[in-house]
HTML snippet that shows the backbone in 3Dmol.js (N, CA, C, O; Angstrom):
<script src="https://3Dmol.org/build/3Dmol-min.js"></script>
<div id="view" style="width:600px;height:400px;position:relative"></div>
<script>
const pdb = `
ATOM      1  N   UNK A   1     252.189  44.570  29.891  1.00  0.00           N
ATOM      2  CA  UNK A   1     251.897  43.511  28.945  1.00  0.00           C
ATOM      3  C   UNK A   1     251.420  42.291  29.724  1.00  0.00           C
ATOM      4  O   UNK A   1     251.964  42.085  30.809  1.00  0.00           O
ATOM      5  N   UNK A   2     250.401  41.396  29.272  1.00  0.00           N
ATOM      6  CA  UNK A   2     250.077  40.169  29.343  1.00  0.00           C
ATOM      7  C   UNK A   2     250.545  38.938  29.000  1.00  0.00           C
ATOM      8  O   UNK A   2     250.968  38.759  27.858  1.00  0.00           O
ATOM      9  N   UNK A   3     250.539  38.080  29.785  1.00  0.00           N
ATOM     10  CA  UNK A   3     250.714  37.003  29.578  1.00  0.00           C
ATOM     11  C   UNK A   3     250.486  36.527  28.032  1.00  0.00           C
ATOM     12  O   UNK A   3     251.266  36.046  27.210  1.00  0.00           O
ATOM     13  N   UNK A   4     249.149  36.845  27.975  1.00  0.00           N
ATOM     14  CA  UNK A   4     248.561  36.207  26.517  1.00  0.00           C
ATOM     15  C   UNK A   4     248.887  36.704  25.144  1.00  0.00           C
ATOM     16  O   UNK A   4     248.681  36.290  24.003  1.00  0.00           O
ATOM     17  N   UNK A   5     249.680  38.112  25.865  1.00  0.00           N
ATOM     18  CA  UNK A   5     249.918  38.455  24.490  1.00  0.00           C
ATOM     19  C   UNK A   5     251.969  38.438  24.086  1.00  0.00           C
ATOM     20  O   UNK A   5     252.562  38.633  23.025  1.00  0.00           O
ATOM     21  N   UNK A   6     252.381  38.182  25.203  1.00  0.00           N
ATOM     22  CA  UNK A   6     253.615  37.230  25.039  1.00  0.00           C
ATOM     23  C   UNK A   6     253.372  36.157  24.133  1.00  0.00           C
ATOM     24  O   UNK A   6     254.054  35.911  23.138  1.00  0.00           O
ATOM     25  N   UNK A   7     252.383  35.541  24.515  1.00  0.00           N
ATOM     26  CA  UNK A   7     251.928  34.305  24.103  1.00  0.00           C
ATOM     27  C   UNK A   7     251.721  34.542  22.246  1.00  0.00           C
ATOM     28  O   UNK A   7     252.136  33.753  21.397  1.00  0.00           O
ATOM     29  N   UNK A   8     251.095  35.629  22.021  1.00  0.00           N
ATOM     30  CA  UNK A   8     250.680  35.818  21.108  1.00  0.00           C
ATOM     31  C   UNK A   8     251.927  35.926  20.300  1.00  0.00           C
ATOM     32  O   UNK A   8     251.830  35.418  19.183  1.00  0.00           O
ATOM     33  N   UNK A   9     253.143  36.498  20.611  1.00  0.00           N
ATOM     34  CA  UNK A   9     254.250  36.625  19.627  1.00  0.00           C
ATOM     35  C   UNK A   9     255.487  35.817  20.420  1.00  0.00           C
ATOM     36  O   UNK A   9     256.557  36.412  20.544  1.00  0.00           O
ATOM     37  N   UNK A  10     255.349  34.549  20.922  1.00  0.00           N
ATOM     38  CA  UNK A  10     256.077  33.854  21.330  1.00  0.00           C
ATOM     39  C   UNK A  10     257.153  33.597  19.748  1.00  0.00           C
ATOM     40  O   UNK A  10     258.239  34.131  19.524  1.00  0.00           O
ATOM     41  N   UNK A  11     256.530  32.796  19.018  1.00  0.00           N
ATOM     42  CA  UNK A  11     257.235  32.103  17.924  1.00  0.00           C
ATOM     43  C   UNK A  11     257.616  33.151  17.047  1.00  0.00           C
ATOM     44  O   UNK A  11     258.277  32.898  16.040  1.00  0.00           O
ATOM     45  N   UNK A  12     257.201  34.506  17.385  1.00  0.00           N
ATOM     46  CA  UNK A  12     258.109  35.496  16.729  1.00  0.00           C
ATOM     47  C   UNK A  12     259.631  35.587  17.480  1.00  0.00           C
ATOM     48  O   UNK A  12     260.718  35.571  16.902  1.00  0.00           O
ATOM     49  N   UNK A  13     259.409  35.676  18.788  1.00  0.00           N
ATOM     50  CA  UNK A  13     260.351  35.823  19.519  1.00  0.00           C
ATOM     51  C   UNK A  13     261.249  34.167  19.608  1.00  0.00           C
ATOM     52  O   UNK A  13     262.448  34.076  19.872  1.00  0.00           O
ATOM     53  N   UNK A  14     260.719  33.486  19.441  1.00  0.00           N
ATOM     54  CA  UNK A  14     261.855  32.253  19.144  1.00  0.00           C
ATOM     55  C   UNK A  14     262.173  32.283  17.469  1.00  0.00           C
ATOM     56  O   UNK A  14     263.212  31.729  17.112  1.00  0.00           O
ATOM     57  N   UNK A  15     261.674  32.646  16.871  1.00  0.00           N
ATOM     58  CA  UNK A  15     262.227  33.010  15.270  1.00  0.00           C
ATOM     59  C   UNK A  15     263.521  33.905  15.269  1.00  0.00           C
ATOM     60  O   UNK A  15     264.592  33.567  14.767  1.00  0.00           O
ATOM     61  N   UNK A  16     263.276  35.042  15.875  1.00  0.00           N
ATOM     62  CA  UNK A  16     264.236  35.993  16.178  1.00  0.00           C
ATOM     63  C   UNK A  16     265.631  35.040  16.678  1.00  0.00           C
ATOM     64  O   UNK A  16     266.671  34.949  16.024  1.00  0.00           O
ATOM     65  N   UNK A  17     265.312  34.269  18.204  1.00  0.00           N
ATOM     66  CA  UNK A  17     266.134  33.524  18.365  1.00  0.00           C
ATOM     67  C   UNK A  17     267.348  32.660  17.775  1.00  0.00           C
ATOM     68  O   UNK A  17     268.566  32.705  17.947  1.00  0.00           O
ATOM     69  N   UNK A  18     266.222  31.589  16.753  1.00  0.00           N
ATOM     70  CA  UNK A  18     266.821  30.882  15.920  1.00  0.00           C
ATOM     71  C   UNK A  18     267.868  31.518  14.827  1.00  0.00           C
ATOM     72  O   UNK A  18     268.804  30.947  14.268  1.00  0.00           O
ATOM     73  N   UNK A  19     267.474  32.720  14.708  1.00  0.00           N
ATOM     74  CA  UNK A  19     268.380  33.812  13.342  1.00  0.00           C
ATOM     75  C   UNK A  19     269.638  33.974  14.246  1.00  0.00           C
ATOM     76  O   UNK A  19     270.795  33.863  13.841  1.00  0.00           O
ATOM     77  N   UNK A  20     269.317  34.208  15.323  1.00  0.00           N
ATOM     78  CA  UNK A  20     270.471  34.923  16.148  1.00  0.00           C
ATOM     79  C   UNK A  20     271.141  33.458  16.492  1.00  0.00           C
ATOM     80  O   UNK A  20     272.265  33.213  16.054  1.00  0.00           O
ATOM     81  N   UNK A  21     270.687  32.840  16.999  1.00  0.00           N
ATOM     82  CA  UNK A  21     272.039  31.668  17.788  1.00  0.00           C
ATOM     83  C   UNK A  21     271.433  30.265  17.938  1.00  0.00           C
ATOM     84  O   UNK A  21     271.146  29.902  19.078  1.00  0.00           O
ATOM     85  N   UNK A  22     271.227  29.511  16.993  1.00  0.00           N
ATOM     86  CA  UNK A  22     270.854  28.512  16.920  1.00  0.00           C
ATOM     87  C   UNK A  22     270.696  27.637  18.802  1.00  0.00           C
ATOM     88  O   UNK A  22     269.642  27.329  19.358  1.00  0.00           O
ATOM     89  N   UNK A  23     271.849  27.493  19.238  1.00  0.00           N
ATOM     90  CA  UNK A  23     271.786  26.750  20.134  1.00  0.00           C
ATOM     91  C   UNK A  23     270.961  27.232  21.058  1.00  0.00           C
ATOM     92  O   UNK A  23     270.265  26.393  21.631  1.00  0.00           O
ATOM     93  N   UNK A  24     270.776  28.958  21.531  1.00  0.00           N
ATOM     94  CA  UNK A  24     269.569  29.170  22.249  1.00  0.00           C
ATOM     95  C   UNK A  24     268.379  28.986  21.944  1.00  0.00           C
ATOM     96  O   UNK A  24     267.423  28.933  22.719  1.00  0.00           O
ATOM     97  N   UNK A  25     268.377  28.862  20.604  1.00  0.00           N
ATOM     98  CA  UNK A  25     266.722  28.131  20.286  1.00  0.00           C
ATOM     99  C   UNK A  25     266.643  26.735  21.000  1.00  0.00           C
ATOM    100  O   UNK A  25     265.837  26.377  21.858  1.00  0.00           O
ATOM    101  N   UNK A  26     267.609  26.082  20.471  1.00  0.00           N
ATOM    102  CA  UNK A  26     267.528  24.805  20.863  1.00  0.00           C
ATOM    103  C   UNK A  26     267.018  25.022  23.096  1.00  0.00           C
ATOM    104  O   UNK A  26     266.041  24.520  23.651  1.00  0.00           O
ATOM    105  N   UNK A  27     267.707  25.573  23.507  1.00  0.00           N
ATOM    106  CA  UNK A  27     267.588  25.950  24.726  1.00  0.00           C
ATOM    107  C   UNK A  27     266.088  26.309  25.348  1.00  0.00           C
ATOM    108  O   UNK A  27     265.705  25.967  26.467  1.00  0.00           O
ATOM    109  N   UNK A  28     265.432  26.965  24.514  1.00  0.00           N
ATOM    110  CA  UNK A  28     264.209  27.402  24.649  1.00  0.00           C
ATOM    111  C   UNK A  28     262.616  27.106  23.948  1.00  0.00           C
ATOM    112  O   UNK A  28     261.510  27.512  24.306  1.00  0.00           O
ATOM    113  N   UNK A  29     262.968  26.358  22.978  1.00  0.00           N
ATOM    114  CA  UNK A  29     262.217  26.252  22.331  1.00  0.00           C
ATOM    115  C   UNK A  29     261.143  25.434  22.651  1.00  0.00           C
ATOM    116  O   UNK A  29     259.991  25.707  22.312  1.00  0.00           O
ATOM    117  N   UNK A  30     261.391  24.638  23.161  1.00  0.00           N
ATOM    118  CA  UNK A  30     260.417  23.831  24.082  1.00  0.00           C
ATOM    119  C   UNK A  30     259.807  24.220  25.378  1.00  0.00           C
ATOM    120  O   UNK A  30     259.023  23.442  25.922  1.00  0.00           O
ATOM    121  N   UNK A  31     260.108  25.377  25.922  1.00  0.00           N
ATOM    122  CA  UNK A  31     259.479  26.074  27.277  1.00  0.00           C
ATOM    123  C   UNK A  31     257.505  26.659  26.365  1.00  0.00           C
ATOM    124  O   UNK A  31     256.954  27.157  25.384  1.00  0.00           O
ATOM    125  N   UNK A  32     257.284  25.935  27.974  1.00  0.00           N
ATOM    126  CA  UNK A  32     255.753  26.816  27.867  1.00  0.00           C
ATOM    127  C   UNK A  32     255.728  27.865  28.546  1.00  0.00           C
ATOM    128  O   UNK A  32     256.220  27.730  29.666  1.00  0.00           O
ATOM    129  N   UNK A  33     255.312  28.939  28.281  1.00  0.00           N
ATOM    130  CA  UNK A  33     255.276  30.307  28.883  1.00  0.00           C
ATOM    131  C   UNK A  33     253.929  29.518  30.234  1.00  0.00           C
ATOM    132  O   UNK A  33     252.879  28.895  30.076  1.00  0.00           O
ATOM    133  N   UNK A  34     254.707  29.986  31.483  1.00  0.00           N
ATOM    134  CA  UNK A  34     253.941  29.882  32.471  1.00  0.00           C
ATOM    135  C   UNK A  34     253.108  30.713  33.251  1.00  0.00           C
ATOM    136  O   UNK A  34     251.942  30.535  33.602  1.00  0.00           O
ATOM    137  N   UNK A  35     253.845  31.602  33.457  1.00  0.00           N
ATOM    138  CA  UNK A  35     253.543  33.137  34.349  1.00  0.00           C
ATOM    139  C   UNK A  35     254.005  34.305  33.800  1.00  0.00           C
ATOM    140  O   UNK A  35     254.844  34.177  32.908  1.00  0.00           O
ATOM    141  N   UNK A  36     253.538  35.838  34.230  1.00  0.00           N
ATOM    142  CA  UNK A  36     254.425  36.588  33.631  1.00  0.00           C
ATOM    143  C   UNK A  36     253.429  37.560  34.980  1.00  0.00           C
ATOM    144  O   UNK A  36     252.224  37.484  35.221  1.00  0.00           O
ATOM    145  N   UNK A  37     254.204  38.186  35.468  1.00  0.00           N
ATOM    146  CA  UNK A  37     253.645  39.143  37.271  1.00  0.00           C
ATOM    147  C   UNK A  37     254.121  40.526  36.743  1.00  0.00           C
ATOM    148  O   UNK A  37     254.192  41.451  37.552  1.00  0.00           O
ATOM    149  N   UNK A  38     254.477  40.745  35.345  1.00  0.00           N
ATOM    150  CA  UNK A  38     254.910  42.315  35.197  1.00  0.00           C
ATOM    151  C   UNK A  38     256.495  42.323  34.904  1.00  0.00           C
ATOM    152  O   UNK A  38     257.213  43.169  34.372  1.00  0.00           O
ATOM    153  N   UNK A  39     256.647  41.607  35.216  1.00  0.00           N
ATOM    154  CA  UNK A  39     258.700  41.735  35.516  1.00  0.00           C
ATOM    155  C   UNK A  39     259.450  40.156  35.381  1.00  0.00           C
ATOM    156  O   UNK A  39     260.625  40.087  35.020  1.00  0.00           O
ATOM    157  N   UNK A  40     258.679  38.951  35.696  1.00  0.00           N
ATOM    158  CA  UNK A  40     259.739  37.684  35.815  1.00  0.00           C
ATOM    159  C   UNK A  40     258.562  37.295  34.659  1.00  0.00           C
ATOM    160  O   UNK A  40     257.369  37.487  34.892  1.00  0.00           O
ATOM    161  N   UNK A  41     259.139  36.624  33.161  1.00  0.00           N
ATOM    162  CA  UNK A  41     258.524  35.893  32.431  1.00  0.00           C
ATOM    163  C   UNK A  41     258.977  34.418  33.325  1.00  0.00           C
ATOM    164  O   UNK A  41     260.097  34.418  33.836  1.00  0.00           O
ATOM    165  N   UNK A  42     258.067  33.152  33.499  1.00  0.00           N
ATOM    166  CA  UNK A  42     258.506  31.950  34.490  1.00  0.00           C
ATOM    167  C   UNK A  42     258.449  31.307  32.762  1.00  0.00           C
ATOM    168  O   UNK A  42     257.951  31.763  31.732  1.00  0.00           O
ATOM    169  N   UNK A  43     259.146  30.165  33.041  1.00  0.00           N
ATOM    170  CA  UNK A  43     258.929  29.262  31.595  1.00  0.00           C
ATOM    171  C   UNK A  43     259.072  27.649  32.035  1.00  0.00           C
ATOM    172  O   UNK A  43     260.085  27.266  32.621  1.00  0.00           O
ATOM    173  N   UNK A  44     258.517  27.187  31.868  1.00  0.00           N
ATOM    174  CA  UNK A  44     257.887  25.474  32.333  1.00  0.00           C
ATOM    175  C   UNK A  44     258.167  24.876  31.391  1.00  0.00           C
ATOM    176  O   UNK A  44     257.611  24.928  30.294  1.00  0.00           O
ATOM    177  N   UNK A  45     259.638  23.826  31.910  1.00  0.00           N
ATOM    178  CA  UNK A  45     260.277  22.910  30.904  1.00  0.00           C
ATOM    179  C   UNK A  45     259.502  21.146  31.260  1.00  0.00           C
ATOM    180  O   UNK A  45     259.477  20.030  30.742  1.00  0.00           O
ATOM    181  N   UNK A  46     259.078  21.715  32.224  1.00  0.00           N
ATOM    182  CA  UNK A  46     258.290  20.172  32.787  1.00  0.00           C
ATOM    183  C   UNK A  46     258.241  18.969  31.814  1.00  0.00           C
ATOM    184  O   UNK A  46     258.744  17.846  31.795  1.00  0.00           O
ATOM    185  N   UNK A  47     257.294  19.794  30.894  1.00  0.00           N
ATOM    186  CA  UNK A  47     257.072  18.540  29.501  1.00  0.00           C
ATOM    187  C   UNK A  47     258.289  17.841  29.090  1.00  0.00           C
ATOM    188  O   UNK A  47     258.533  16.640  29.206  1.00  0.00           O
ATOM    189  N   UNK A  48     259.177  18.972  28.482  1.00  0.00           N
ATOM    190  CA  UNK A  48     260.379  18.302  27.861  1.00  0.00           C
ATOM    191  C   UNK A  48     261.593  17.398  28.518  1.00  0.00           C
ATOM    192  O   UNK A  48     262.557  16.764  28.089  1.00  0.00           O
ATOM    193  N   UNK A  49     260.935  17.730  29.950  1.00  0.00           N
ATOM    194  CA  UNK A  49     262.044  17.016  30.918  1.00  0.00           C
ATOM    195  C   UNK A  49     260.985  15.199  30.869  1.00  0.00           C
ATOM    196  O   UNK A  49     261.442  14.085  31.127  1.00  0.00           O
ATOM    197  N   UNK A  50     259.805  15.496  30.524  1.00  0.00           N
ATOM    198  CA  UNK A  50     259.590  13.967  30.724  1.00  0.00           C
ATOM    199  C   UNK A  50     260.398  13.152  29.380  1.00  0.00           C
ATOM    200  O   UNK A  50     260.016  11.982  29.356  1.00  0.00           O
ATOM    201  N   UNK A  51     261.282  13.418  28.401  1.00  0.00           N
ATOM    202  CA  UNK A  51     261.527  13.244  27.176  1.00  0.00           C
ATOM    203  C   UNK A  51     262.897  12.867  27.641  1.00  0.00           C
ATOM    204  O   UNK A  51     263.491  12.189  26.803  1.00  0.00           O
ATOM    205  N   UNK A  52     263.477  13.076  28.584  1.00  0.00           N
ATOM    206  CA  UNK A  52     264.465  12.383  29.223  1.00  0.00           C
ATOM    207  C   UNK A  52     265.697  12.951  28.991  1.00  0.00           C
ATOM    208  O   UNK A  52     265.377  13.995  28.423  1.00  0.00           O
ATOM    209  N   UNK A  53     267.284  12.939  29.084  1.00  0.00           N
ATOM    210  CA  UNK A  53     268.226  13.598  29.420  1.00  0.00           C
ATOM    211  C   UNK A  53     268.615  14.401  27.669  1.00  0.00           C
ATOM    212  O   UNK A  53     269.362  15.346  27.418  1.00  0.00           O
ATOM    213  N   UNK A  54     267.785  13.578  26.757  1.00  0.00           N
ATOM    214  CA  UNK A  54     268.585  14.199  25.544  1.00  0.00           C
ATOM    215  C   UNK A  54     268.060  15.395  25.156  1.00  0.00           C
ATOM    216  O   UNK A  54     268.575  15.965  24.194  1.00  0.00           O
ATOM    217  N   UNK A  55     266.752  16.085  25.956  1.00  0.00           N
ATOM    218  CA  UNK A  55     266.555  16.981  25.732  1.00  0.00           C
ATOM    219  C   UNK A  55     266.519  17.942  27.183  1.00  0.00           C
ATOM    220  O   UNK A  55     265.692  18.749  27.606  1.00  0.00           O
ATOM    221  N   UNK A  56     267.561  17.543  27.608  1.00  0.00           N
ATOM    222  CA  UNK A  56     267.880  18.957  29.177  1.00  0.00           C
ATOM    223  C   UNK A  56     268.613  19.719  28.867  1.00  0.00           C
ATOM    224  O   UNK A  56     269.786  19.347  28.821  1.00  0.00           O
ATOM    225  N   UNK A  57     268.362  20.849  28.580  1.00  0.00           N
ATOM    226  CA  UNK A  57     269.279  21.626  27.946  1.00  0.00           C
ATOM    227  C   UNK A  57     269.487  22.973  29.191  1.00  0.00           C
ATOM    228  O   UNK A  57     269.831  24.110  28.872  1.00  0.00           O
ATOM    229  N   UNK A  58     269.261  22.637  30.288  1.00  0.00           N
ATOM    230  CA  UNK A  58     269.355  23.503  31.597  1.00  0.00           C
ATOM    231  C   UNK A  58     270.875  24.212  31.494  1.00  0.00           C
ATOM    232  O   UNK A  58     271.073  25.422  31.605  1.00  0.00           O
ATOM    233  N   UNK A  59     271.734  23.360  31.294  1.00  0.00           N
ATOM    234  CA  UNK A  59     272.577  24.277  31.439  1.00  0.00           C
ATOM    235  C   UNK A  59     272.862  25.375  30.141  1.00  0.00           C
ATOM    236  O   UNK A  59     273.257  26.526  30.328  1.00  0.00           O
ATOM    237  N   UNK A  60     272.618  24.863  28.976  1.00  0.00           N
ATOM    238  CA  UNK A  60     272.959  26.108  27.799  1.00  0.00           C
ATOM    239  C   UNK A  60     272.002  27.322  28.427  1.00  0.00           C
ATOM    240  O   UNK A  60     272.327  28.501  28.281  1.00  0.00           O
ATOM    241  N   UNK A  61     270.900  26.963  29.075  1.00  0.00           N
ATOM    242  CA  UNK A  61     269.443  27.924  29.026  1.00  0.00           C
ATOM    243  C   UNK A  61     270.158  29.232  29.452  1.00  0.00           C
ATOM    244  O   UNK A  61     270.169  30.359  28.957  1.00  0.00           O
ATOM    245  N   UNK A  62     270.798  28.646  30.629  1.00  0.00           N
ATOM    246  CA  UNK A  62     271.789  29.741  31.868  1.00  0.00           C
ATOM    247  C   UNK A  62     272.703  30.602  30.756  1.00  0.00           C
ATOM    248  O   UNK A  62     272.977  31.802  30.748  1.00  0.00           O
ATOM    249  N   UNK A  63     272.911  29.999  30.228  1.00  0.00           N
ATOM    250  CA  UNK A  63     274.483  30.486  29.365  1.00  0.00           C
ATOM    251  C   UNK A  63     273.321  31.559  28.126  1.00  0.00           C
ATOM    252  O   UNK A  63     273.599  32.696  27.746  1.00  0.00           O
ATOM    253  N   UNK A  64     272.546  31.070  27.886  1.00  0.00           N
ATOM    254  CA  UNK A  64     271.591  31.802  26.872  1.00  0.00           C
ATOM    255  C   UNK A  64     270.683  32.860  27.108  1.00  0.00           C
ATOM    256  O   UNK A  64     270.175  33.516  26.198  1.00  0.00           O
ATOM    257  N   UNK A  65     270.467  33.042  28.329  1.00  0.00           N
ATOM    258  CA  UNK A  65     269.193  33.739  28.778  1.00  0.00           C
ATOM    259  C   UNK A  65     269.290  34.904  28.524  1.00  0.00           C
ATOM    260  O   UNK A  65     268.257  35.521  28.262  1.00  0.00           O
ATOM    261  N   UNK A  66     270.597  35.596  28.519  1.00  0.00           N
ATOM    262  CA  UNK A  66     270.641  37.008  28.537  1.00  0.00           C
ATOM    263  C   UNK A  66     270.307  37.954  26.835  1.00  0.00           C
ATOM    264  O   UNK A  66     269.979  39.101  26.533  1.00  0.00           O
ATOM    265  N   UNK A  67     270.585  36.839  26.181  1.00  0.00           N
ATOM    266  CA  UNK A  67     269.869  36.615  24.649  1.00  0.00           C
ATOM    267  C   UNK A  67     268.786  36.377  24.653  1.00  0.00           C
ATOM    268  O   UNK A  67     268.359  37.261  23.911  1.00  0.00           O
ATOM    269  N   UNK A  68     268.003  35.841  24.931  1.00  0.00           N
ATOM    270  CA  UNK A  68     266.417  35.484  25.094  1.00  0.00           C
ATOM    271  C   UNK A  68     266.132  37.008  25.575  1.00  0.00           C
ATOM    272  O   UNK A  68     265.480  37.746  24.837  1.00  0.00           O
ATOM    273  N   UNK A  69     266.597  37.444  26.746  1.00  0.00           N
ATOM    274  CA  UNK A  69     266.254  38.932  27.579  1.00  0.00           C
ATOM    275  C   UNK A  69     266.259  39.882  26.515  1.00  0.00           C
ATOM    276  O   UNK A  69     265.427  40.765  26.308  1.00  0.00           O
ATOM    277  N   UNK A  70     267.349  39.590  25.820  1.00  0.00           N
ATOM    278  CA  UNK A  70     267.242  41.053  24.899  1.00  0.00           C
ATOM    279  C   UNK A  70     266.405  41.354  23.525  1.00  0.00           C
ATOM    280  O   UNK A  70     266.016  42.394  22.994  1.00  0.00           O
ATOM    281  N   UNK A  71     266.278  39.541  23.093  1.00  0.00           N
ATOM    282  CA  UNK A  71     265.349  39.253  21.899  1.00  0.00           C
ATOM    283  C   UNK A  71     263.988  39.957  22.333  1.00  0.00           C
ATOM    284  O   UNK A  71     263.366  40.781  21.662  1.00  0.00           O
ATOM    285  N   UNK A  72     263.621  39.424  23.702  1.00  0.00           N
ATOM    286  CA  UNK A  72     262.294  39.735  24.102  1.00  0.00           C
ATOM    287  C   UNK A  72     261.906  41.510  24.591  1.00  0.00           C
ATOM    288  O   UNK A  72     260.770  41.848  24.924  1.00  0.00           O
ATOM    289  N   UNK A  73     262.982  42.381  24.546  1.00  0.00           N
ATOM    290  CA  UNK A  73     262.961  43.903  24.852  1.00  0.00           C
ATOM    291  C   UNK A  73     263.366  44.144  23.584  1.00  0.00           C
ATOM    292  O   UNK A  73     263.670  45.336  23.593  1.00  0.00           O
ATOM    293  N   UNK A  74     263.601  43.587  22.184  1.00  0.00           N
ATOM    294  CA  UNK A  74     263.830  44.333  21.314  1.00  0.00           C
ATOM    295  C   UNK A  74     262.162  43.869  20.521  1.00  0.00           C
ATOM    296  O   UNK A  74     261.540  44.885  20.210  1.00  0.00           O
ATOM    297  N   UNK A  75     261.634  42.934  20.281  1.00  0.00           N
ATOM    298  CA  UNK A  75     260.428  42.344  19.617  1.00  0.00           C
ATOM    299  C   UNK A  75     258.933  43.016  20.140  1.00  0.00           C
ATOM    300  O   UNK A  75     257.904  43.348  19.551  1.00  0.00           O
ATOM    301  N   UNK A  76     259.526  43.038  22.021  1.00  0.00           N
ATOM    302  CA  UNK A  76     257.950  42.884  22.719  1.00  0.00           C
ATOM    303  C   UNK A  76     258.317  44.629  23.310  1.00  0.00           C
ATOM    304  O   UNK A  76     257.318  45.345  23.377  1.00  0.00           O
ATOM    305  N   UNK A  77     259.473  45.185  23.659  1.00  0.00           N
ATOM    306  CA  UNK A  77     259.571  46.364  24.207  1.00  0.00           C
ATOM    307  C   UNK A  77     259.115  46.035  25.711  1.00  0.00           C
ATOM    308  O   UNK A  77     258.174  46.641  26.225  1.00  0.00           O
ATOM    309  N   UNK A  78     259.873  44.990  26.418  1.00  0.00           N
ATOM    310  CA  UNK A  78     259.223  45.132  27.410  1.00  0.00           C
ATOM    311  C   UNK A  78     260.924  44.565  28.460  1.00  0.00           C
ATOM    312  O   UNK A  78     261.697  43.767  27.930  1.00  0.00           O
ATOM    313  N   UNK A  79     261.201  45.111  29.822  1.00  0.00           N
ATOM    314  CA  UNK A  79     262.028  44.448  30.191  1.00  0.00           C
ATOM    315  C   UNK A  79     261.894  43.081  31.048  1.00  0.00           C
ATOM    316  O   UNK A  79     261.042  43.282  31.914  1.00  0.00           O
ATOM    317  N   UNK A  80     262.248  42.182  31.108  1.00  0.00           N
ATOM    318  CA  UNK A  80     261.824  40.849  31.792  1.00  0.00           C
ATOM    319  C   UNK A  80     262.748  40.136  32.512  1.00  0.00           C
ATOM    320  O   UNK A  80     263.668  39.643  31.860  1.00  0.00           O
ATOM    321  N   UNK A  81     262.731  39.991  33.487  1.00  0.00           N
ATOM    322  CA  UNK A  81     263.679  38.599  33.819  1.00  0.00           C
ATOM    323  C   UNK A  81     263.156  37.185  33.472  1.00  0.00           C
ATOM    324  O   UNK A  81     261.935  37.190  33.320  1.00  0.00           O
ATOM    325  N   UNK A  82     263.770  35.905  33.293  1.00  0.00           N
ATOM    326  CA  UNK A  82     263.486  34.754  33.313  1.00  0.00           C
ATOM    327  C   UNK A  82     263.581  33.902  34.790  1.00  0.00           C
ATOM    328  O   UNK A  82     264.515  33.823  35.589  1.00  0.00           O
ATOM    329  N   UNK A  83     262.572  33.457  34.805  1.00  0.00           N
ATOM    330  CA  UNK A  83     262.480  32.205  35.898  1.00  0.00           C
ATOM    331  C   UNK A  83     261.526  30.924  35.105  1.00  0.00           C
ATOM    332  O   UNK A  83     260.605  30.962  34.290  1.00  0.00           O
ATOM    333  N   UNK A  84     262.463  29.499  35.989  1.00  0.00           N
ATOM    334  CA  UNK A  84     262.230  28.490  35.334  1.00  0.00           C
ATOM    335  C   UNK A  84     261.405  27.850  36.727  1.00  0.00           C
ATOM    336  O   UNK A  84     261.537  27.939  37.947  1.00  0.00           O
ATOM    337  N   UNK A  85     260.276  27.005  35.558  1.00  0.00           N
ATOM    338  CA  UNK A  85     259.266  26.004  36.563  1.00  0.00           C
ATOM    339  C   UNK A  85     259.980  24.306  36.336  1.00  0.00           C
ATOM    340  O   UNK A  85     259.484  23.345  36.923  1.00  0.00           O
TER     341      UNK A  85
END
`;
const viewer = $3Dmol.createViewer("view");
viewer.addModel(pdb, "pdb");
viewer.setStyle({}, {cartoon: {color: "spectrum"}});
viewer.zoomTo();
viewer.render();
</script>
């Protein structure tokens, strides 16, 4: 799979999210899909960090990711790790 077509069902895959656990939306919802090499989806919080501490949500992300992992192998069929820019 491609980058672009992650891209393409991103907001499916944060929909999914939001049904499942509100606060990992909150966690993710603001990442731009950066990279994707086959195996590490990267996700670039850059933007939202210029928005200042009320939206750092770094530490839930950690606590959430493994939900994001599984949203994204049950929607996209694909396995992924996360890495952050």
């Amino acid at each position: 799979m491609e980058l672009r077509e992650i891209r393409d069902c991103w907001n499916d895959v944060l929909d999914a999210l939001l049904a499942t656990d509100r606060i990992a939306w909150l966690a993710f919802f603001d990442a731009r899909l950066a990279d994707f090499d086959g195996t590490t989806l990267t996700l670039d919080f850059s933007d939202s960090r210029k928005l200042g501490a009320a939206h750092e949500y770094s530490a839930a992300r950690i606590k959430q990711r493994q939900l994001l992992i599984s949203i994204i192998k049950e929607l996209l069929n694909i396995d992924v790790e996360i890495a952050e820019k």
